[in-house]
C-alpha positions, 0 to 999 in steps of 0.5 A, a space after each residue: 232558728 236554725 239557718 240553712 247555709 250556716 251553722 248555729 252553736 247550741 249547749 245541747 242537741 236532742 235528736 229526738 222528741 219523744 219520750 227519751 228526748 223530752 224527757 231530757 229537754 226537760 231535766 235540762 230545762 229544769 237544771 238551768 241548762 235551757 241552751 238545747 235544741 230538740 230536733 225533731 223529723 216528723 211535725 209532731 213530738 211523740 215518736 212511737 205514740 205518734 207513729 203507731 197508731 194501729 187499733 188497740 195500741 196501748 201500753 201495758 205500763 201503769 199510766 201514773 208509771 209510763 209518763 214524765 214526772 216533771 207532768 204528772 197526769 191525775 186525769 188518765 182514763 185507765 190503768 193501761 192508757 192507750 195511744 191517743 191519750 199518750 200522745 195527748 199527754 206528749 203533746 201537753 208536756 211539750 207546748 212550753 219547749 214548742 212555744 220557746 221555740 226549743 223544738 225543731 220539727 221538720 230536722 232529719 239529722 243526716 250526718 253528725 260529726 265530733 270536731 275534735 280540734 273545735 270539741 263540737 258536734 257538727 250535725 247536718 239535717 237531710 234538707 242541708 240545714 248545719 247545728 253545731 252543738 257542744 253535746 249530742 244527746 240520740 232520742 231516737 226510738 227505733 221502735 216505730 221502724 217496721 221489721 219486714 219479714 223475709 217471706 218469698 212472693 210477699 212483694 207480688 202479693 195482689 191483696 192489701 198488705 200493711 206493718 202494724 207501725 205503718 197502719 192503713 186507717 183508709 182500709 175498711 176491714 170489716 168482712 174480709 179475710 185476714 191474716 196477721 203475721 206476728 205474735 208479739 205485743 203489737 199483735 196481742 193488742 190489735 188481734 182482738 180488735 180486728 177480729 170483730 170486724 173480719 170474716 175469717 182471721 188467721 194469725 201465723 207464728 213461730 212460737 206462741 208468746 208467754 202472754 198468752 
């Protein structure tokens, strides 16, 4: 849909296909305004359900709260849904923007440019794919970045080192020693978790969290 050497128009672009961006595909859709694209980098929707995918990944919103109203859900498992039935959820919600082909997977945006003299956003993927769009609309949830900490030696560390965002499903923990850096919500879920499996768990903080 979207040419390599050339530039396409559209009303709208949303950069982004998670939550916030399908959230607005859909309030588009719903108000006639249906001339968008949604331009996604992986080759799913989702964003953060997609990406964190660490053992006891949840939410700790009600489910019929943490979801789009425009799908309402009567069939979530818990109070709490955890990561797999989110991502479910995002999945069924976007089939019909994916069949009309309003989801462009694969499209890292590289560069965005307002032309002031054309009034259009000139926007540039990282593979040299061009959109033009009349509104820009930023989905771009950077909750699923990983936040290294800055800890002498860590790259000359010999043992098997991984961020919760990025989790290393082909990496058996059980029985062995480990130590999860971090005190935040991603730590409180997958602590409990690990913890059965390890032969010995030590957890480092700065400062232990309200939570707990």
């Amino acid at each position: 849909m979207i040419s390599s050497d050339a530039s396409d128009v559209v009303g709208t672009a949303i950069v982004g296909a998670g939550f916030g961006g399908l959230a607005m595909a859909t309030a588009l859709d719903q108000a006639g305004r249906g001339d968008f694209l949604v331009l996604e980098k992986a080759d799913r929707v989702g964003g953060t359900w997609r990406e964190n995918t660490y053992p006891g990944a949840a939410c700790d919103v009600p489910s019929h709260l943490y979801s789009l109203s425009s799908q309402p859900n009567p069939h979530w498992s818990r109070l709490f849904p955890r990561q797999g039935e989110i991502q479910a959820h995002l999945e069924r919600s976007a089939a019909a923007l994916i069949d009309s082909g309003r989801v462009c997977f694969g499209w890292r945006l590289r560069a965005a440019r307002w032309d002031e003299a054309a009034a259009l956003w000139r926007l540039e993927s990282a593979d040299g794919r061009k959109l033009e769009a009349r509104f820009l609309v930023l989905a771009l949830g950077p909750l699923h970045r990983p936040a290294w900490p800055d800890i002498p030696g860590l790259e000359s560390f010999a043992g098997t080192a991984f961020h919760s965002a990025q989790w290393r499903h082909d990496v058996d923990l059980a029985g062995r020693r480990k130590a999860v850096i971090g005190k935040g919500a991603s730590a409180i879920q997958l602590i409990p978790e690990v913890a059965f499996k390890a032969a010995q768990l030590k957890v480092l903080q700065r400062k232990p969290p309200w939570e707990i």
